[in-house]
BARO-897262 format. One line per field, with one value per residue: x, y, z of N, C-alpha, C in turn; residue number from 0. Coordinates in nm, 4 decimals, always signed. Atoms other than C-alpha are relative to their C-alpha. Example, Ala and Ser with C-alpha at 12.3 -4.5 7.8 and 13.67 -1.06 7.14 Angstrom:
n.xx +0.0890 -0.0820 $
n.yy -0.1190 -0.1190 $
n.zz +0.0000 -0.0060 $
ca.xx +1.2300 +1.3670 $
ca.yy -0.4500 -0.1060 $
ca.zz +0.7800 +0.7140 $
c.xx +0.0900 -0.0770 $
c.yy +0.1200 +0.1090 $
c.zz +0.0000 +0.0730 $
nr 0 1 $
//
This chain:
n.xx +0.0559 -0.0326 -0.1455 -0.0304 +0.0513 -0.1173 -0.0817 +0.0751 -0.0382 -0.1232 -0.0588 +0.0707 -0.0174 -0.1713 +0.0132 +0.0473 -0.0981 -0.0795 +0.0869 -0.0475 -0.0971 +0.0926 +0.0574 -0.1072 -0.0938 +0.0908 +0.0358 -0.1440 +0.0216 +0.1055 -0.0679 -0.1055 +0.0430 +0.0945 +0.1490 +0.1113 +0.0935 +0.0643 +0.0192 +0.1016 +0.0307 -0.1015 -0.0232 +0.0053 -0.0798 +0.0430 -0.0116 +0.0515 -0.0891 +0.0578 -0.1037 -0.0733 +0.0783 +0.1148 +0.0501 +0.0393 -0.0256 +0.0102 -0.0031 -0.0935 -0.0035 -0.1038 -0.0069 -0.0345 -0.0279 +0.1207 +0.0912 +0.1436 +0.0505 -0.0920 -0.0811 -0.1579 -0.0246 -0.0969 -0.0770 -0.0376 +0.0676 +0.0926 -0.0653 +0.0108 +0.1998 -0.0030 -0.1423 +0.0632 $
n.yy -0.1324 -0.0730 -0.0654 -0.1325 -0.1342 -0.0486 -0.0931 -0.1474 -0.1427 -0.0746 -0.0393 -0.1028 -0.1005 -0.0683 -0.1516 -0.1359 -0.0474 -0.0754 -0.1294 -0.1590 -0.0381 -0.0938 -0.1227 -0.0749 +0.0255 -0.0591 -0.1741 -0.0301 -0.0335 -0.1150 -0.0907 -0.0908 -0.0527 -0.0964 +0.0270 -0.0252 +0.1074 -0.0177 +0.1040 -0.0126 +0.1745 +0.0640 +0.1516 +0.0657 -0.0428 -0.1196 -0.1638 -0.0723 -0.1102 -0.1554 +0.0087 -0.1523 -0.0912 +0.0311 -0.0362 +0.1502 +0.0905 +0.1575 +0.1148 +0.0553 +0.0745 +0.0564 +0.1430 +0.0893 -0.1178 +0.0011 -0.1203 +0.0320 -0.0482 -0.0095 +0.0782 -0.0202 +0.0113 -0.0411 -0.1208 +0.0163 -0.0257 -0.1083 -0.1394 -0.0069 -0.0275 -0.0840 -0.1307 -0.0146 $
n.zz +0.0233 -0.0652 +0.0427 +0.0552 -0.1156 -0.0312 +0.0869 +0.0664 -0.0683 -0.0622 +0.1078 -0.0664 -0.1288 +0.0546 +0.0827 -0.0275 -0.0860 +0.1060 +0.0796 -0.0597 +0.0533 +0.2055 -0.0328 -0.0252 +0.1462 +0.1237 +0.0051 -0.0090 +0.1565 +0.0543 -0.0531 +0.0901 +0.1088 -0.0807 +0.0471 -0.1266 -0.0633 -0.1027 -0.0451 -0.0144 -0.0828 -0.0136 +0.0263 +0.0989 +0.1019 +0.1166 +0.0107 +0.0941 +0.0570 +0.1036 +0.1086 -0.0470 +0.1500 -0.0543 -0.1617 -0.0091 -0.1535 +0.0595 -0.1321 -0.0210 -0.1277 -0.0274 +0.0043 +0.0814 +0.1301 +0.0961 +0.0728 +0.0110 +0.1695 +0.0918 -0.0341 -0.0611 -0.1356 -0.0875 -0.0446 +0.1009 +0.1160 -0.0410 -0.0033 +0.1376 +0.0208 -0.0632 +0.0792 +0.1671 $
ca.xx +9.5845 +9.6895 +10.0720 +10.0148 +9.7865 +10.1105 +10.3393 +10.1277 +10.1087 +10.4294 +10.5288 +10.2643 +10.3949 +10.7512 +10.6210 +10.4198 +10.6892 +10.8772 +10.6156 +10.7476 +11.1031 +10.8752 +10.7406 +11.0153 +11.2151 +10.9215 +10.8460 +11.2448 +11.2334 +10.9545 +11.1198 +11.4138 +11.2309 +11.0179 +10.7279 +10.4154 +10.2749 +10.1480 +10.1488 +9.7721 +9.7608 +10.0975 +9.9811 +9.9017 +10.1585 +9.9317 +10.0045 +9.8804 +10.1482 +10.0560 +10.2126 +10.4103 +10.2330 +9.8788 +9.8405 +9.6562 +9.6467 +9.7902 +9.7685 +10.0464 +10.1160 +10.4711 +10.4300 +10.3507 +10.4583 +10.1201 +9.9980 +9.6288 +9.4775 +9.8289 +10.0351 +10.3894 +10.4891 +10.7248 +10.8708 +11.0571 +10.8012 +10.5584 +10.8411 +10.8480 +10.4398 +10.4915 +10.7726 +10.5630 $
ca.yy +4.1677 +4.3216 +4.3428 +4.5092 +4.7481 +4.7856 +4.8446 +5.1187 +5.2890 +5.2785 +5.4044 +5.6846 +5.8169 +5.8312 +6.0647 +6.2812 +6.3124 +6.5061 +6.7425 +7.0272 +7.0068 +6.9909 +7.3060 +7.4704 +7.3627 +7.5059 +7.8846 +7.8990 +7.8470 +8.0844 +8.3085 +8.3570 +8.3994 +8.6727 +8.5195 +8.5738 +8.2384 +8.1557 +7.8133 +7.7202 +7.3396 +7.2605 +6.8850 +6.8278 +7.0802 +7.2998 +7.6064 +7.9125 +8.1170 +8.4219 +8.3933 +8.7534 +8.8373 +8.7956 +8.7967 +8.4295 +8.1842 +7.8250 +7.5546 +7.3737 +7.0675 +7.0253 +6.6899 +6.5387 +6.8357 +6.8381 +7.1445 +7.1854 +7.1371 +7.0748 +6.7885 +6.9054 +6.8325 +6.9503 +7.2899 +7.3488 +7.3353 +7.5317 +7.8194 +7.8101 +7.8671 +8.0991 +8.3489 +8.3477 $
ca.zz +6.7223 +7.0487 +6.9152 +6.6478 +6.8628 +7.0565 +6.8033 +6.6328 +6.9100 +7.0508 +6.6671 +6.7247 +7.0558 +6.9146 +6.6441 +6.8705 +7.0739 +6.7920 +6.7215 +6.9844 +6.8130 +6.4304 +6.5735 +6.6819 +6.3534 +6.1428 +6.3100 +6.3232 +5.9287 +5.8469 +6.1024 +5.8747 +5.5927 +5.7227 +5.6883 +5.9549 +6.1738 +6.4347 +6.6417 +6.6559 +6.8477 +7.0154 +7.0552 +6.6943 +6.5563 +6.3807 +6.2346 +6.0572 +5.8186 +5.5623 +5.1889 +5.1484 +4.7926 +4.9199 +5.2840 +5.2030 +5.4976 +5.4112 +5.7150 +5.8062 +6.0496 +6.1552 +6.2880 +5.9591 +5.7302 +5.5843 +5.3261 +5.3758 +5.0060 +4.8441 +4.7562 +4.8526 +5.1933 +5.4504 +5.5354 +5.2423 +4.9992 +5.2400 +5.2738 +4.8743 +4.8508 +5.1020 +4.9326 +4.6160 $
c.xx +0.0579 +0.2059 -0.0319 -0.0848 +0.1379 +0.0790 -0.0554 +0.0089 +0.1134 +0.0731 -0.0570 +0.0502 +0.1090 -0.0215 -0.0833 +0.0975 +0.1007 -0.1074 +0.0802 +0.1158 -0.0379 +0.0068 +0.0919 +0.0925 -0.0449 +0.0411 +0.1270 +0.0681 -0.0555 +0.0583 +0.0952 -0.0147 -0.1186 -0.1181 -0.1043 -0.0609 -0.0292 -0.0663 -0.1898 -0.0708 +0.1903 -0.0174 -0.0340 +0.0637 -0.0601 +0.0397 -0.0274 +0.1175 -0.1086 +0.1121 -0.0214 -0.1300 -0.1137 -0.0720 -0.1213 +0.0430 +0.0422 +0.0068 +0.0856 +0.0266 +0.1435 +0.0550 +0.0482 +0.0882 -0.0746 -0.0552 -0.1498 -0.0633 +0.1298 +0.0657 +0.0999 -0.0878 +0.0791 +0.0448 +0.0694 -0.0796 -0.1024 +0.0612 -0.0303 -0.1165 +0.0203 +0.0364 -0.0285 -0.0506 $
c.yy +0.1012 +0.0385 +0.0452 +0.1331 +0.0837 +0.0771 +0.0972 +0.1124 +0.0497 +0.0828 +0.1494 +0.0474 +0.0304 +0.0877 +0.1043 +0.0374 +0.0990 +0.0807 +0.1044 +0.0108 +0.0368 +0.1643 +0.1162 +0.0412 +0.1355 +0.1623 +0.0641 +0.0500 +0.1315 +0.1186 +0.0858 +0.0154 +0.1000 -0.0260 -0.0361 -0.1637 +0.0034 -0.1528 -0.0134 -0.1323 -0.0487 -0.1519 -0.0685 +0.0892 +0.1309 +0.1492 +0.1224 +0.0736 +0.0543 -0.0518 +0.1817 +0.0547 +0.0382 -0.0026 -0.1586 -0.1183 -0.1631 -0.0382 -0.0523 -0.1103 -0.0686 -0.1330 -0.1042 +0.0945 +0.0440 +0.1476 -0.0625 +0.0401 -0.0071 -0.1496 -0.0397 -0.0392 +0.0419 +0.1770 +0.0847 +0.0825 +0.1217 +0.1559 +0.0260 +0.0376 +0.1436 +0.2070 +0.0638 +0.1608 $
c.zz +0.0987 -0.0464 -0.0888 +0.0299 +0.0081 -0.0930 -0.0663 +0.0805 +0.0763 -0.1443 +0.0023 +0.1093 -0.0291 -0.1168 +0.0573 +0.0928 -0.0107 -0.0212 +0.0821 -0.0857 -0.1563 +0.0242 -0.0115 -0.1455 -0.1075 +0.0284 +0.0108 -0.1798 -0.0348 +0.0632 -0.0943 -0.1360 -0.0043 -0.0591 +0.1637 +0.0364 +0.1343 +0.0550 +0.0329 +0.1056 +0.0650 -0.0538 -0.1465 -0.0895 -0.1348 -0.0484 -0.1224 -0.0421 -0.1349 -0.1113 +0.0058 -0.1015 +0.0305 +0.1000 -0.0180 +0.1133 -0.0538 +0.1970 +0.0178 +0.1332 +0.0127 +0.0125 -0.1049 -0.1340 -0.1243 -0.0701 -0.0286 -0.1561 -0.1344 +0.0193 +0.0570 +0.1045 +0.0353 +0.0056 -0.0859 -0.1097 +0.0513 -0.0245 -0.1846 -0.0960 +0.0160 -0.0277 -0.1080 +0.0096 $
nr 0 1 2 3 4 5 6 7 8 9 10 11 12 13 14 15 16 17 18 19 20 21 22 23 24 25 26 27 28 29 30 31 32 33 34 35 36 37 38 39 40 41 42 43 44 45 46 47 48 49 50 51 52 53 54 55 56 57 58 59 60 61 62 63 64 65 66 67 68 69 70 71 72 73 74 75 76 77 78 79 80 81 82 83 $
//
C-alpha cells in the first residue's frame, strides 16, 4: 500500500510542479487574444477570464486545463468559448 502511496504522490508533485509554467502558458494565450483574466490561486492554477461577446465569467484551471461546467478541456478550447 505504502508504494503506491509513493508513487501517486511523487506523480502528483511532478504535476504541481508545472502549474506556474500552465499559468504562465495560459494568461500568455488569452493575452494574445485580447481576452481579460486574471490569475486567482497560483498553487492550484486557477483562473478567472471574461468571454468578449458577453462579459460572462468562465473558470479555468491551468494545471489540469479544466472548464468549470463544460466538457472541453485545455486552453484551446477555453480561448474558442472565450472569442465567441
Amino acid at each position: 500500500m505504502g508504494n503506491i502511496y509513493n508513487m501517486f504522490k511523487v506523480e502528483h508533485d511532478e504535476r504541481v510542479t508545472k502549474t506556474p509554467d500552465r499559468i504562465s502558458y495560459a494568461t500568455e494565450r488569452l493575452a494574445e487574444n485580447d481576452i481579460t483574466c486574471e490569475v486567482k490561486n497560483e498553487e492550484t492554477g486557477h483562473i478567472h477570464a471574461w468571454r468578449k461577446s458577453d462579459d460572462r465569467l468562465f473558470q479555468f484551471w491551468a494545471g489540469t486545463g479544466k472548464i468549470m461546467n463544460r466538457e472541453e478541456r485545455g486552453i484551446d478550447n477555453l480561448i474558442d468559448i472565450l472569442n465567441k
